[in-house]
N, C-alpha and C positions, 0 to 999 in steps of 0.2 A: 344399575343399583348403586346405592351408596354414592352418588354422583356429586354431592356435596365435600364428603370426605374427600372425594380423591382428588376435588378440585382443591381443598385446604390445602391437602399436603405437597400437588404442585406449588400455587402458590407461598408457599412457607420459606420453599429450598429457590425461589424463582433464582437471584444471584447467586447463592452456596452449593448448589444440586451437586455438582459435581466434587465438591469437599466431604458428603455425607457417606457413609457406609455403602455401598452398594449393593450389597447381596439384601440389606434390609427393605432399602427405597422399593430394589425392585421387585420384591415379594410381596411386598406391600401392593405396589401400585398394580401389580399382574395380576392379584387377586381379586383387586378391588374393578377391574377391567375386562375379567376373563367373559365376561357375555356379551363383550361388543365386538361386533365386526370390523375390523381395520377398513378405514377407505380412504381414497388419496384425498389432501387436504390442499385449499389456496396455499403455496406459497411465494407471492408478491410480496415482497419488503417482508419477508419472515426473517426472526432470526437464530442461530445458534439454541440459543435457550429453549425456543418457541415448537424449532424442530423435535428437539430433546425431549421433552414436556410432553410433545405428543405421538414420539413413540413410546415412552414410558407407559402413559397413559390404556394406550393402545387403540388409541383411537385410528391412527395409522403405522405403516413400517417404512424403515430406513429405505426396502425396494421400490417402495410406492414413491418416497419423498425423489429418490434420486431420479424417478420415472421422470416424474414431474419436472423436474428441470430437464433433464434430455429431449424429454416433448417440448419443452418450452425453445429449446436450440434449435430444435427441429420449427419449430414454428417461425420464429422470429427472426433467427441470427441472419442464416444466406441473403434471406431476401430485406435486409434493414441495415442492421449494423456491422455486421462482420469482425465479429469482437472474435470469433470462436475458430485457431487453428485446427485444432485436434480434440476428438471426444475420446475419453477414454475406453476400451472396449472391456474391459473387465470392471469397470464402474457396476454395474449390477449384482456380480459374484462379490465385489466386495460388503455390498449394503446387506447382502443376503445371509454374509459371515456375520454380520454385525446381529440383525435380527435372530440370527441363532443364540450369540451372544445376551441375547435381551432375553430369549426364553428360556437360556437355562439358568437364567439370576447370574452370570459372572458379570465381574469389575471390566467397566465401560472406559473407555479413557475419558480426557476435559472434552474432545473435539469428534467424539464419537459421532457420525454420521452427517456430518456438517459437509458439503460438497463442495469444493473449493475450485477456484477460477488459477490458474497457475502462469502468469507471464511467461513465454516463448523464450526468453534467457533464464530460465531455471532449468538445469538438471534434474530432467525424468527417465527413468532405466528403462522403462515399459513403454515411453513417445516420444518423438523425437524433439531436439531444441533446438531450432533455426536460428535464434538471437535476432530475427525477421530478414535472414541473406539467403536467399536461394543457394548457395554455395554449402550451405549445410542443411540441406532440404531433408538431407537422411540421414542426420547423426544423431544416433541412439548411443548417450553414455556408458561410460561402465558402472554409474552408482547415481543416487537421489542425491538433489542441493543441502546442505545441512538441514536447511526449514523445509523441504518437503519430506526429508526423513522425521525429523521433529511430527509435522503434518501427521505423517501415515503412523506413527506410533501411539499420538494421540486420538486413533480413531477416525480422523478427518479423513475423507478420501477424494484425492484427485481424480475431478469430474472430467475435464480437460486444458486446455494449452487456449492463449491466447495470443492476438495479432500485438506486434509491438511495431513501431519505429528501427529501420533498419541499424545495428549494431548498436540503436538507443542516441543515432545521432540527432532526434531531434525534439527538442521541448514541444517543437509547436505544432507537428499532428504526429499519426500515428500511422504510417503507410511503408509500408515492409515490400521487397522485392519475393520472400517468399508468399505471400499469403496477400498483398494489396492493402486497400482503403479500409480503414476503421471509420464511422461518423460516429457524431455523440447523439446519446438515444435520445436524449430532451430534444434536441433542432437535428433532423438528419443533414442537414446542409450546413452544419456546422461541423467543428475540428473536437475529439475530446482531449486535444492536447497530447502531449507525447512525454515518455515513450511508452508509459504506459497504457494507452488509450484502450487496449482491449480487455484489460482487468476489467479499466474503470465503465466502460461503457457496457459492460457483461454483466456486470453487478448492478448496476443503476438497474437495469433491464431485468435484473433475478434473472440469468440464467445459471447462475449459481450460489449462494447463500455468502459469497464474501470473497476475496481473493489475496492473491499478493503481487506486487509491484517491485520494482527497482526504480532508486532514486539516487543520481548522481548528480543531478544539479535541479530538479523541478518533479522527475517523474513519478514522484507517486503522488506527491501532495500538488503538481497542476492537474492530471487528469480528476485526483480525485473532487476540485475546487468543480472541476467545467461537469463533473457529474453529481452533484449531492452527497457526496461521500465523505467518510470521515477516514484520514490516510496520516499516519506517522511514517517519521525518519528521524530514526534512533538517537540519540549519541554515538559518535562513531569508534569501535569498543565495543560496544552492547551484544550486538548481533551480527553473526556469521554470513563474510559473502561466499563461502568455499560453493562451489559448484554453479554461484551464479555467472554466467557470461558478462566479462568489463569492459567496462569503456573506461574508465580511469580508477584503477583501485585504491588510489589513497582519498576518495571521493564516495565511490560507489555505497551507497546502503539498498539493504532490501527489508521488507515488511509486508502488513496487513494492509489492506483495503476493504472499508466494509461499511454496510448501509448504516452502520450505527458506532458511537461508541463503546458500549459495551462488547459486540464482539467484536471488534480492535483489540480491545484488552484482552480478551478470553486467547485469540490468537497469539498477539504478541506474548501471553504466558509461555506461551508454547515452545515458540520460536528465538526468544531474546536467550542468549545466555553464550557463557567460554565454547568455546572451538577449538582443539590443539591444530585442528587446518585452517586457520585463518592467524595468524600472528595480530592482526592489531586488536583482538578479542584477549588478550594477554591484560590489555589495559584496564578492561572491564571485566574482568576476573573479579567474581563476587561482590560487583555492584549492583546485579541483578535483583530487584523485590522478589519478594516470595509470590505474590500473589495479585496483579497491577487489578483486578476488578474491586478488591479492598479500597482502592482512592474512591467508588464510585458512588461521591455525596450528591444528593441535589444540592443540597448547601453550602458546596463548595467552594465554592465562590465568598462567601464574607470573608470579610476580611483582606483578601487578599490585594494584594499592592502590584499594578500593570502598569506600565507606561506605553505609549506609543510614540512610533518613531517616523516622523513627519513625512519625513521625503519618501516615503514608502508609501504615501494616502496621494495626498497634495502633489499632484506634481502635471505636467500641462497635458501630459496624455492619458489621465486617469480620465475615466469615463464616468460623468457623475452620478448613475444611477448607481454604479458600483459603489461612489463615495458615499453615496447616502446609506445605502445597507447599511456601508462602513459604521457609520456615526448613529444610527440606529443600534447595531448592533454593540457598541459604545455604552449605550444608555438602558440596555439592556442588562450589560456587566454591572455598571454601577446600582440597577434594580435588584439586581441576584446579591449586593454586600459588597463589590470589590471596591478600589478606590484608584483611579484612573489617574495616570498624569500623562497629560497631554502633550509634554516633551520632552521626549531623554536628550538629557544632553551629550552628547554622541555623534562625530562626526563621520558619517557611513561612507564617506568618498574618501576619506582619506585613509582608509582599512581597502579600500576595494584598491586604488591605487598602490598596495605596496606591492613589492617583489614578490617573485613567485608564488601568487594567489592561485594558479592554476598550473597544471604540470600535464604536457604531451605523453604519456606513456600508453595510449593504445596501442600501439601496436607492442611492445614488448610486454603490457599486462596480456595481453590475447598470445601471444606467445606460451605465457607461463598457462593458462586455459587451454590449449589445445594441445600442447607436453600431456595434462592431464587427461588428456582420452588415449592415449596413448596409440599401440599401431593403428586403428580405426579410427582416429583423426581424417578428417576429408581434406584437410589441407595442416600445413605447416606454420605459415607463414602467412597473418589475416591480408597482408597484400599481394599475394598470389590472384587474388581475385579480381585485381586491373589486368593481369595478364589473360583469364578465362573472360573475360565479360559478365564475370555472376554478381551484378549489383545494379541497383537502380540509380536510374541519372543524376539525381539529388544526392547519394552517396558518394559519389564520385569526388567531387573536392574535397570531401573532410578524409576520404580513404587516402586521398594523395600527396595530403598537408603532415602524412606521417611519414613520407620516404624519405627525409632527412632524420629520423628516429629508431637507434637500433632495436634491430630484435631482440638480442638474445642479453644485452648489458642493460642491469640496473637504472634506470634513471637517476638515480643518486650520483650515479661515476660515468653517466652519459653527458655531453657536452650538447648546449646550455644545461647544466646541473638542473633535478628537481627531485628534490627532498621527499622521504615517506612524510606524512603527516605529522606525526611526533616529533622530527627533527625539521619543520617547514620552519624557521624563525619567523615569515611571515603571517603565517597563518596563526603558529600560537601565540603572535601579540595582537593581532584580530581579536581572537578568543580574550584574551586579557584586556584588553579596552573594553570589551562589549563588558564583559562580568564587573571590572570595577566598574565602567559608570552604575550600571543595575545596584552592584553594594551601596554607591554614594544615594541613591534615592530610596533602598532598602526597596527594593522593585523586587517582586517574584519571576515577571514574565514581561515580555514585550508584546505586540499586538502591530496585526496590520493585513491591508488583504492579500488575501494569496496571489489573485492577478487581478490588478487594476478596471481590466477591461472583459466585457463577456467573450466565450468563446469566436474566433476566428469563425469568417464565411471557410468550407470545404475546398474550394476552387481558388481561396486567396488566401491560403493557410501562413504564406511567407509575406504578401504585403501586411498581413494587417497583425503581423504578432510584433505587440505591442503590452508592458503593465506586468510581465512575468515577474512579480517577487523572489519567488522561492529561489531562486540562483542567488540570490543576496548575501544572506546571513549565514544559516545551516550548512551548506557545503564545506565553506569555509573555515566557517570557528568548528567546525565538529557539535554542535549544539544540534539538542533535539527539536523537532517541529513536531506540531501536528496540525492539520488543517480539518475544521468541523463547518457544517452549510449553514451560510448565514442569509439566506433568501434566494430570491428569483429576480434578476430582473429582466425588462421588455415580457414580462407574464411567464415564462418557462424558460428562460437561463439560467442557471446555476452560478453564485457565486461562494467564495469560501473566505473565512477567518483563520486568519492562521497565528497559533500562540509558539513562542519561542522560548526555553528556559534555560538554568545552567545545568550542563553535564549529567547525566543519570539521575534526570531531577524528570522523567518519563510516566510515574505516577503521580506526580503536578500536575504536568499537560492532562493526562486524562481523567483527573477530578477537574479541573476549570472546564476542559470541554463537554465534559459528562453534564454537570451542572447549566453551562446555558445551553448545550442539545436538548435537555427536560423541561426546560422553562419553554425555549422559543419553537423547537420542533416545525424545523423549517426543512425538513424532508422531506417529499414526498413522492411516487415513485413517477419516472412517466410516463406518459401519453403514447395509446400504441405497442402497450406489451399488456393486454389483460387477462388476467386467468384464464386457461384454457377452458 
């Protein structure tokens, strides 16, 4: 009854829902509902919003929703992709709290019921985090990552753990000595890139409504490029790596992965902001927006002044169907209002060339990460594990390349010296070249693809990685990305666009990407995960 109405006043609140009064919406909407049966509903490429909306509604419940994806893991994952380390086992009790929550009209969080995909280097108190080493096949923290406590306070709840790239050493697939082969769901003989691969191929696949990633040089925004996904890396400041497992912390970011830009945003609300347990989150002290789905115009886009940066398209190993997306997606931006220039003047080799653009300190970041589990630490010392055999073959040179690197000294006062981020001289005049040339053309953003070339064959994941952008610019200058899908090619490849802006300038990225995600809607889910 009333089925009119209550489609109104979904659609009314569709981006604000979660800013309105709650005990109103939901008396409202429970009343307006209370003769329908809940039953489980599609959710393929659903999002955030869309779940929301129809628990409100009542059409379904948060236990039905979360069914639905644990059948869907149970269906899909073993025998396909193998994105999925750990399902949560209290995932049901928690949807069911939630559902209570709805019936008796109390205040829902922003992320209420939203199921989330969690990378295997995030701290979960309740599952364990491998960081993809057998060597910590059993370590159960003493506490949640800052963003999975963010997560579970906002109502989101941790569906399960995903396969990563062993300690995250490798951009170019995703294959873990605890847990194995991750493929990407579009070509299963294909790599989703690393290290994130199991967020991203988990999500492509809905076996959970969105996820999050670590990105230290490529991993959120290449998996997210080789699956359709839309993935930021922050300004580095912004958001807290406290409890995530490092590979280099004056590098490391972590974030959202998610089918859409809008819940990117909705997430990253969540999760961006100061940490007293993180020190370089000091810097970003109350640069935080209030509210990042507020950038979310279609018409975002006018006006707006992009340059692109040459040697990052054009170059002998770019594969040209990528470049044509490329330059399509070009002429796209300039349909939607912006105004393109076609070359910053910006020398990108002679920023990559300076001093101390990268700094060895894994092993004494992992140091300070396993201090923090304290007696229940499974090891000490992240290179204890040449001594046991707990690593995969592939891991072995980069674990060995650190035995010249102390543990327990600073890298600042370690010999070759390498600077935190804020005091890198090379790095922050990276950041300062990029930013002035951008002032001299009155440039908002730069542009280019995220990697050059389609996912890697499975089997030839090291010959053929080749085109990786994202290690470029963002690691270095501490500048924010985001990568949004700007087509398919060879018919079902994923490739991605990736916009770059200055410093806490993160609600830009996600109005330009908002804006040609609505116009081009070049998502779509794939082949081989259909509603049960």
């Amino acid at each position: 009854m009333y089925g009119w109405m209550r489609d109104k006043v979904i659609q009314e609140n569709r981006l604000t829902l979660i800013r309105k009064p709650w005990p109103v919406i939901l008396s409202l909407v429970i009343s307006l509902s209370c003769d329908q049966a809940p039953s489980p509903i599609n959710v393929v490429d659903i999002n955030i919003a869309q779940i929301q909306e129809n628990i409100l509604s009542g059409r379904t419940t948060c236990r039905m929703i979360v069914q639905s994806y644990l059948d869907r893991i149970e269906a899909y994952d073993d025998s396909t992709i193998n994105a999925i380390t750990v399902t949560n086992p209290v995932a049901l009790d928690k949807a069911d709290a939630i559902d209570l929550l709805v019936q008796q009209g109390e205040q829902l969080g922003p992320l209420f019921c939203a199921p989330l995909l969690i990378k295997d280097n995030f701290d979960t108190e309740d599952l364990p985090t491998t960081a993809g080493s057998i060597a910590l096949l059993n370590n159960y923290p003493p506490d949640d990552a800052f963003m999975v406590q963010k997560i579970r306070e906002a109502g989101g709840i941790v569906l399960a753990k995903t396969n990563m790239a062993e300690w995250a050493f490798s951009a170019r697939q995703t294959v873990s000595s605890s847990y194995d082969t991750t493929a990407n769901a579009y070509a299963l003989d294909r790599v989703p890139a690393g290290s994130s691969g199991g967020t991203a191929s988990g999500v492509a696949a809905s076996l959970g409504v969105a996820g999050l990633g670590s990105d230290t040089g490529n991993s959120i925004r290449g998996p997210s490029s080789h699956l359709a996904l839309v993935g930021i890396r922050s300004t580095i400041g912004l958001t807290s790596r406290d409890g995530v497992v490092p590979l280099s912390f004056d590098r490391d970011i972590a974030g959202p992965m998610a089918n859409s830009v809008e819940d990117a945003a909705r997430i990253f609300n969540v999760v961006a902001g100061y940490d007293p347990a993180d020190p370089y989150t000091e810097a970003g002290r109350g640069r935080k927006e209030s509210d990042y789905t507020n950038f979310l115009r279609t018409d975002g886009l006018d006006g707006a002044r992009i340059a692109i940066i040459p040697n990052m398209v054009y170059t002998e190993d770019a594969d040209t169907a990528v470049v044509r997306l490329f330059e399509q997606a070009v002429s796209d931006l300039e349909a939607l209002g912006a105004q393109i220039l076609d070359s910053l003047d910006f020398d990108l080799q002679k920023q990559l060339d300076r001093e101390n653009m990268s700094c060895r300190r894994f092993r004494y970041d992992m140091y300070q990460y396993l201090s923090s589990l304290g007696d229940a630490a499974p090891i000490k010392d992240v290179l204890e594990v040449l001594e046991s055999g707990q690593y995969s073959s592939y891991a072995e040179n980069s674990l060995r390349s650190y035995q010249n690197r102390s543990m327990d000294i600073h890298p600042a006062q370690d010999e070759p010296t390498c600077p935190d981020y804020l005091d890198n001289q090379g790095r922050q005049a990276y950041l300062a070249s990029l930013v002035s040339a951008m002032d001299a053309d009155h440039i908002d953003a730069v542009i280019y693809p995220t990697w050059r070339n389609p996912p890697a064959h499975i089997d030839r994941g090291d010959e053929e990685y080749k085109g990786d952008n994202s290690q470029l610019v963002a690691p270095a200058t501490g500048m924010p990305a985001i990568t949004v899908p700007m087509g398919f090619t060879y018919g079902t490849l994923p490739a991605g666009l990736q916009l770059v802006a200055r410093p806490y300038q993160e609600g830009l990225l996600f109005q330009y990407a908002y804006a040609y995600e609505q116009q081009t809607k070049h998502r779509r889910p794939p082949e081989g995960f259909p509603p049960l």
